[in-house]
Each structure stands twice: as C-alpha cells, then as structure tokens.
C-alpha positions as CSV (number, residue, x, y, z in Angstrom):
1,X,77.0,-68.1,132.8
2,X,75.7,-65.4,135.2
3,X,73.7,-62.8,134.9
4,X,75.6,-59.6,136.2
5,X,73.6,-57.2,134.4
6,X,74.0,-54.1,136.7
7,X,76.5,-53.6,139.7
8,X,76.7,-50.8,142.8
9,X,80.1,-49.2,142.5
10,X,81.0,-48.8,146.7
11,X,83.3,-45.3,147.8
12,X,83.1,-43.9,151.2
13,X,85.2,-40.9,151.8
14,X,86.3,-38.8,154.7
15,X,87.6,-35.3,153.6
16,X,88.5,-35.7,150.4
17,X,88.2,-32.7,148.3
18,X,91.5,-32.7,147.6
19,X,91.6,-35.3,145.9
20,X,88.3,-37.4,145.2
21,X,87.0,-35.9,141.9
22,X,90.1,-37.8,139.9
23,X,88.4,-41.0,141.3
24,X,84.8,-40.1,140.7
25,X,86.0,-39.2,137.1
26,X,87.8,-42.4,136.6
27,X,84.5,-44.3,137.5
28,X,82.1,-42.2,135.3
29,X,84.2,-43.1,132.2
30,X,84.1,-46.5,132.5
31,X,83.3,-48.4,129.2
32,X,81.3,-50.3,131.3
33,X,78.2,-47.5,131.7
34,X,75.3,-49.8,133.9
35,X,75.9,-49.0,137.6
36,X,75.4,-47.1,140.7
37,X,77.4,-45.0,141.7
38,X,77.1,-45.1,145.9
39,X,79.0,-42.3,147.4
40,X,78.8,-42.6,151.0
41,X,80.5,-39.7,152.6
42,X,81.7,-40.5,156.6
43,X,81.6,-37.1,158.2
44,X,83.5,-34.8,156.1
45,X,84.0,-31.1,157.9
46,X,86.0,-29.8,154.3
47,X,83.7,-28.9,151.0
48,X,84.1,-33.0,149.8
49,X,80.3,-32.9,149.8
50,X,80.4,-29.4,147.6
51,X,83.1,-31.3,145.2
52,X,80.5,-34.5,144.7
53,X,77.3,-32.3,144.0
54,X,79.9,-30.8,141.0
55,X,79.5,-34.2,139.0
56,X,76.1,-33.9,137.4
57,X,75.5,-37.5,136.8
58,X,72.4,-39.8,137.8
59,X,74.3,-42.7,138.5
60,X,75.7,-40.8,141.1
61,X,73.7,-41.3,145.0
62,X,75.1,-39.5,147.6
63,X,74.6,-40.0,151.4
64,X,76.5,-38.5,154.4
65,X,76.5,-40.4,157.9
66,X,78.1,-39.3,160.9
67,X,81.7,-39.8,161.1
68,X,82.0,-43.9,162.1
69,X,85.1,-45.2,159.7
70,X,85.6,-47.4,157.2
71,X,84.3,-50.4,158.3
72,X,81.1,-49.4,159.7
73,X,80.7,-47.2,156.7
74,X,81.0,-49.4,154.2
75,X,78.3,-52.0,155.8
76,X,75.8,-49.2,155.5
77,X,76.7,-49.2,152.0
78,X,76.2,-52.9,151.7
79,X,72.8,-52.1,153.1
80,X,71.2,-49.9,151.0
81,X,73.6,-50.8,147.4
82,X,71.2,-51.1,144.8
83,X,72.4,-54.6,143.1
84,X,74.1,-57.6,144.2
85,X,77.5,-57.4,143.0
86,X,79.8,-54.2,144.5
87,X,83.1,-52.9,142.8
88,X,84.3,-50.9,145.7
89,X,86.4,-47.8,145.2
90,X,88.1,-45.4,147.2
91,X,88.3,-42.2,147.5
92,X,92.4,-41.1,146.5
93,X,92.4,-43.7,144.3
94,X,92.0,-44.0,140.1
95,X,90.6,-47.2,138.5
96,X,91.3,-48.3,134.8
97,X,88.8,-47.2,132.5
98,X,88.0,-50.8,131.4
99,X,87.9,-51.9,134.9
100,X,84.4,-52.8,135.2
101,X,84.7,-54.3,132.3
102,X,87.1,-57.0,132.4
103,X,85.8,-58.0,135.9
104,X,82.3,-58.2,135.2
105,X,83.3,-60.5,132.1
106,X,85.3,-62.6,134.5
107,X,82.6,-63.1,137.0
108,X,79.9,-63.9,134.5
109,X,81.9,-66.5,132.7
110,X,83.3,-68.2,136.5
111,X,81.6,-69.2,139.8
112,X,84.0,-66.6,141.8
113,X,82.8,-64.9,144.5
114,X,85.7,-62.1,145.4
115,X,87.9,-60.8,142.3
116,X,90.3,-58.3,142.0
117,X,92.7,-57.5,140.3
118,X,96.7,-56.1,140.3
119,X,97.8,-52.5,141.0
120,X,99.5,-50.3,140.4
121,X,101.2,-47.9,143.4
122,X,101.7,-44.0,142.7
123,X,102.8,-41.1,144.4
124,X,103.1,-37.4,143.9
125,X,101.5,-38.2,140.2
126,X,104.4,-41.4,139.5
127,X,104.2,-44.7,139.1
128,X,106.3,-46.3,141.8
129,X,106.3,-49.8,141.8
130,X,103.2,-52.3,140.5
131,X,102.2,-55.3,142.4
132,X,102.4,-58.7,140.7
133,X,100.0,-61.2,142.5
134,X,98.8,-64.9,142.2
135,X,95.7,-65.6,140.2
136,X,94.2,-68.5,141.4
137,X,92.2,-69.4,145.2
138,X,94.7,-71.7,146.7
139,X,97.4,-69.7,146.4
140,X,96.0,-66.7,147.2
141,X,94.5,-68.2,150.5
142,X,98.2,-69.7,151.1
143,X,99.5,-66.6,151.1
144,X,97.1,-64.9,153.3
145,X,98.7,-66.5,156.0
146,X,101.4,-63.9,155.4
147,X,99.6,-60.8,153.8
148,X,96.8,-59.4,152.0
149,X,97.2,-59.1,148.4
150,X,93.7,-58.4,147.6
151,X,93.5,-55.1,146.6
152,X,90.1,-53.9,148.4
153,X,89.9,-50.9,146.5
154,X,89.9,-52.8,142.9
155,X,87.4,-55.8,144.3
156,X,84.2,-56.8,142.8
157,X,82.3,-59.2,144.8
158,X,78.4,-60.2,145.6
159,X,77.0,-58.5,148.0
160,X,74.5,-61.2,149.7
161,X,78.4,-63.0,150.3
162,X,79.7,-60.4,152.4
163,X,76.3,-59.8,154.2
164,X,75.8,-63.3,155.0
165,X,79.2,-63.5,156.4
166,X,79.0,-60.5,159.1
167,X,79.9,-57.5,156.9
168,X,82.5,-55.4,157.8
169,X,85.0,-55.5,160.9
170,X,84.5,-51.9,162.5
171,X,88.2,-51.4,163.2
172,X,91.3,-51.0,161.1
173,X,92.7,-53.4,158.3
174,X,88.6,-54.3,157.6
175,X,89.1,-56.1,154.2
176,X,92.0,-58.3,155.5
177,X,90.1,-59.4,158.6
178,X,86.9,-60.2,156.1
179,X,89.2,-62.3,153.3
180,X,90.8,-64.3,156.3
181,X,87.2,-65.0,157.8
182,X,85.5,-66.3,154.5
183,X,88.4,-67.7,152.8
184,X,87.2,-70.8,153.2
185,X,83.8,-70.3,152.3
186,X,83.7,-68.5,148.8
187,X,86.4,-68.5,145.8
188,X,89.0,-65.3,145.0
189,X,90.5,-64.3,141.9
190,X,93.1,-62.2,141.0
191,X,92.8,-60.5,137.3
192,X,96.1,-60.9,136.0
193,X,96.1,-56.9,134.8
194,X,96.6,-53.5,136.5
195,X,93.2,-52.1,136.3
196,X,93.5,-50.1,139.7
197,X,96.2,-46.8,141.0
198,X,96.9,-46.5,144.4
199,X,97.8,-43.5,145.8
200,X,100.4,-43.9,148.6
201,X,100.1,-40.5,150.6
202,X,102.3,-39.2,153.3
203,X,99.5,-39.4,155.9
204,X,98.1,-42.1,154.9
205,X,97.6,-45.3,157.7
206,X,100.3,-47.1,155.6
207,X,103.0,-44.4,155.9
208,X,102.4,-44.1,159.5
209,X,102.9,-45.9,162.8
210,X,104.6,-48.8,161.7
211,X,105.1,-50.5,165.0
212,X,101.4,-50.3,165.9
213,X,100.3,-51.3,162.1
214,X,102.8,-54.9,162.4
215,X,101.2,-55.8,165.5
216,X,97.2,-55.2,164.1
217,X,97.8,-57.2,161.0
218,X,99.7,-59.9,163.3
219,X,96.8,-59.9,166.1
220,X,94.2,-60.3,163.2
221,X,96.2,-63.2,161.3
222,X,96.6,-65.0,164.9
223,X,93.0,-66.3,165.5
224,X,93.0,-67.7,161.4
225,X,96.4,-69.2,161.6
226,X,97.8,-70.8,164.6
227,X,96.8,-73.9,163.7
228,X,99.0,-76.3,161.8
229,X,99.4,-75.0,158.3
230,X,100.5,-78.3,156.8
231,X,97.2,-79.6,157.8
232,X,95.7,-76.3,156.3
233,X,97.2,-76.3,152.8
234,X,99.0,-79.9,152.9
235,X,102.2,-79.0,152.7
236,X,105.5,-79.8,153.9
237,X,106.8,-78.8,157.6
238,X,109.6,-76.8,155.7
239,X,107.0,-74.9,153.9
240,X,105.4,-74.5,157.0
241,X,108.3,-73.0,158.6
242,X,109.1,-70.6,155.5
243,X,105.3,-69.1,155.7
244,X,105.7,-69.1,159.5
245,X,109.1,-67.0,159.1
246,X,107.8,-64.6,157.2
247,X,105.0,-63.6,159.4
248,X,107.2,-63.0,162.3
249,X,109.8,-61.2,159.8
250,X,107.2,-58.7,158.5
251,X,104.9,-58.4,161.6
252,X,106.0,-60.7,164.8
253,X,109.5,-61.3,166.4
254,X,112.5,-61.1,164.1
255,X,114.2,-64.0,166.2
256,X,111.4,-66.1,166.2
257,X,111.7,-65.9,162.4
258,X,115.6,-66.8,162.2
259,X,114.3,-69.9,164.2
260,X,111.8,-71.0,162.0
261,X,113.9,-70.6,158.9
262,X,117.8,-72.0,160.5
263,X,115.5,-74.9,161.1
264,X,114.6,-75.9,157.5
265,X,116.7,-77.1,155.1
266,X,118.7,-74.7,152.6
267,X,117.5,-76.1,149.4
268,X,114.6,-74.5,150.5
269,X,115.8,-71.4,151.6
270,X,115.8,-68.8,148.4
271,X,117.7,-65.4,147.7
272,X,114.7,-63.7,149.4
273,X,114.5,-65.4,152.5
274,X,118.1,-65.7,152.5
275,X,118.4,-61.9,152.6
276,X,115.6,-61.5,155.0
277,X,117.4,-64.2,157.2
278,X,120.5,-61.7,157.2
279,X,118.6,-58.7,157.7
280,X,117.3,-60.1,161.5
281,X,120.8,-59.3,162.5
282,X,120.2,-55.8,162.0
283,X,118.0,-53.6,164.2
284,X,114.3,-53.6,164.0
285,X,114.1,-49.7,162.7
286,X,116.4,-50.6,159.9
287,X,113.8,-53.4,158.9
288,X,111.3,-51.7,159.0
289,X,112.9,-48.6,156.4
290,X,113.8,-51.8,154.3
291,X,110.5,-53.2,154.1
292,X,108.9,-49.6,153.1
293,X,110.7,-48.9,150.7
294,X,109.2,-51.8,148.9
295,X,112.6,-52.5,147.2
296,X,111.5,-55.6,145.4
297,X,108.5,-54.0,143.8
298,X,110.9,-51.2,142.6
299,X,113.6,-52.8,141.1
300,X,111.1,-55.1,139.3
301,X,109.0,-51.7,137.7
302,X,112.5,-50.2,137.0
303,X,113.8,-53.3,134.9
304,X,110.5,-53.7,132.6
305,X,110.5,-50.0,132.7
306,X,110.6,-50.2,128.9
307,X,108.5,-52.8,128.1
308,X,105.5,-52.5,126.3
309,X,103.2,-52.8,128.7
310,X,104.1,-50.7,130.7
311,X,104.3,-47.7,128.3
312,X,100.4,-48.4,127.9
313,X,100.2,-48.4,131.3
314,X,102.3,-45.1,132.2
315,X,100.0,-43.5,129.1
316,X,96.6,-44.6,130.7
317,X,97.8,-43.2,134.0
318,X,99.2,-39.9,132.7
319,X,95.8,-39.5,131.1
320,X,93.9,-40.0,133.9
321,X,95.4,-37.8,136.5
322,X,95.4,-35.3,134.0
323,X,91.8,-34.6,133.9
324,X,91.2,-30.9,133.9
C-alpha cells in the first residue's frame, strides 16, 4: 500500500465569477478534508479574484499569473503544488463530495499512476447525458487511438509523473496530448462511478468551431498512431480497420472511413458502425450536428432515467448547484 497522506487539489481559472464558487464549494466539502487547495488564476480582468478571497478557508492558496492558458498554467501549478499527488479541477465544473475519497482509496491500494473517474455532463443546471467508460489500462489506451475519455477535470495523478514526462503541452486539447505521450509509460484507471459534473457551456471550446477542433485532435493523434495498430495492441487487421474508421469518421476524411470499414468483414461491423457507415453518405455539417448532439449518451441517461442510481445521482447534483 501507499502512502497518500495529503494531495494538492489543481484549478486554474480565467474569468470565472460567474460561475467558480459552485466548484470551490464542491471541493471544500469533501469528506476527504487533508489537501491544498491551489487556485491558480490565469489573468482574469472580471472580479474572479474578489469571488476566491470570499471563501475563508486555509486550505485555500491563491496565485494570479499573467494570462498564458491552460497548459502553461497548469505546469506552474505542478511547480509550486505542495504534495505529490494532484486532483485537478476546473473551474465551471462540480466534483462529488466523496471524490477525493474514493480515488485516494484507489490509488493507495493499486500501483496506478493516472485515475479518473466517469462523469456526468450538465447544462443550464440538468443532467444531460453521463459517460460510461472502460476501467482498465489496455483498453483505455486502445481507445485513445480514437478519443480521450479521461476526464482531466476528475483526474488524480502523481505529480513527479507528469513532471518527469514534460508537463503540459502549451496549446489546446493539453490533457489529451499528455495521456497519448505517456501512455506507455505509467498505468490509467477509470473509477467505475460518476464522481465529477461537467458543465457544457455555449461558449465553451467544445461548443465551438467544430471544423478547426476535428482537425487539432486529429493532428495530435497522428504522431502517436500511424503506426501499425495490430502491432500496437495485437489485434486483428479488421480491428485495426474499425479503430482506423472511426478516427477519420469523428475527426479525418469521411470517405477514407467508409474505406476502412467496406473493407472488413460484416460480422464485425456492429449497429454503431453500421449507422456511422450510413451516415458518410450524408454531408459533413449534418455529421457533425449528429455527433453533438451526443445521441448515444442520451438515449442511454433517458432509458436508466429511473433507476436507482441515478435518482442518487440527480439528488447529489441538485444539492450541489443549489448552494446558496
């Protein structure tokens, strides 16, 4: 077992007044009370810095930098954190009360080096959909050769790691480029519980400039995966042609993507990629209205709507963006 006695909890934010103090609060009532609480503050011009100072709490350090984004903000937080092991947080975001918690119980009792953890997406105070992702290091790492499902914002991981393997990249999509570049040189895990809210705002990067956000993530993936990905993960040359689909599908060439799956077999060829095979007939703008909408994740919140879990869940949620 490890010894994980104390951890630095990570935040940057870049005028946020609006909306930080929901996820300062969610971190100060953690059952989990031994940490610091790094807030570093990337050039705000709006009263964010008036809105931290409001939270008297010790565990709270507070520094402001010049504006330089996320990236390079968050290695100057790697530099002067407190402890070894960060739980980064940001700023529009909530995090489960028992977040720490169960994460620091995971990495004392395992040799991971990178957990998170599954979320939960909201907007305009509602749960939209929730993300259901793999547990275990090889299939995560097999399916970073499509996307990232390592929610950076719910991630606990030791610091020296990070350091010791260049820190941040300065521009955008920073925690995908860092899990492609170590993930073959640490361990991730995926908490199979919702223990982090993202808030999926209008102006947000996500919900803007589509075209120019499929071609970053697919110039970032390009260096980590052109080589041969049966030699990478040992599988088959249909299964290479599947995970090769999808990344032209979702970031790359539609066509290029109906070539790589007419050529593979149709036993292997499921309802999704089926449908996704269909939908490179249509025109790129409709694909791209289709894939934000984040159907799938929808229909799959709306069926186990009245499940048990995730009554709990709605209640923990409700209660915590209804701080006063």
């Amino acid at each position: 077992m490890r010894d994980i006695s104390n951890v630095t909890v990570l935040m940057t934010v870049y005028n946020g007044a609006e909306y930080v103090s929901r996820a300062i609060h969610s971190i100060l009532i953690q059952t989990y009370k031994e940490f610091q609480f790094l807030i570093i503050d990337d050039g705000s011009t709006d009263n964010t810095k008036e809105v931290i100072h409001s939270f008297k709490d010790p565990r709270i350090n507070y520094h402001y930098i010049p504006n330089s984004g996320l990236g390079t903000a968050l290695n100057y937080g790697l530099g002067i954190a407190k402890y070894d092991w960060i739980a980064r947080m940001d700023a529009d975001d909530i995090s489960h009360p028992q977040r720490l918690e169960k994460q620091i119980m995971i990495a004392v009792r395992n040799d991971f080096d990178v957990i998170s953890c599954q979320y939960a997406v909201f907007e305009e105070e509602r749960i939209r959909y929730v993300i259901l992702s793999s547990e275990h290091h090889p299939d995560i790492k097999k399916r970073l050769a499509i996307h990232n499902e390592i929610s950076h914002p719910g991630v606990l991981f030791n610091r020296q790691t990070i350091i010791n393997s260049g820190g941040y990249y300065p521009g955008v999509f920073e925690d995908f480029e860092l899990w492609l570049r170590i993930k073959d040189r640490v361990k991730f895990y995926i908490l199979p519980e919702v223990l982090i809210f993202l808030n999926l705002r209008m102006n947000s990067y996500s919900r803007t400039d589509s075209e120019l956000r499929r071609k970053e993530v697919y110039d970032i993936l390009a260096p980590y995966y052109n080589s041969d990905l049966t030699k990478e993960f040992g599988i088959k040359q249909e299964e290479n042609n599947i995970i090769r689909g999808w990344r032209e599908f979702i970031y790359g060439d539609k066509i290029k993507a109906r070539e790589y799956w007419s050529s593979t077999p149709f036993n292997y060829l499921g309802l999704r990629i089926l449908t996704a095979y269909m939908l490179t007939f249509f025109p790129t703008n409709f694909i791209l209205k289709f894939q934000k909408c984040n159907l799938r994740f929808r229909i799959n919140y709306l069926i186990s709507y009245f499940y048990r879990h995730n009554r709990s869940l709605r209640r923990t949620f409700f209660g915590l963006i209804n701080i006063s």
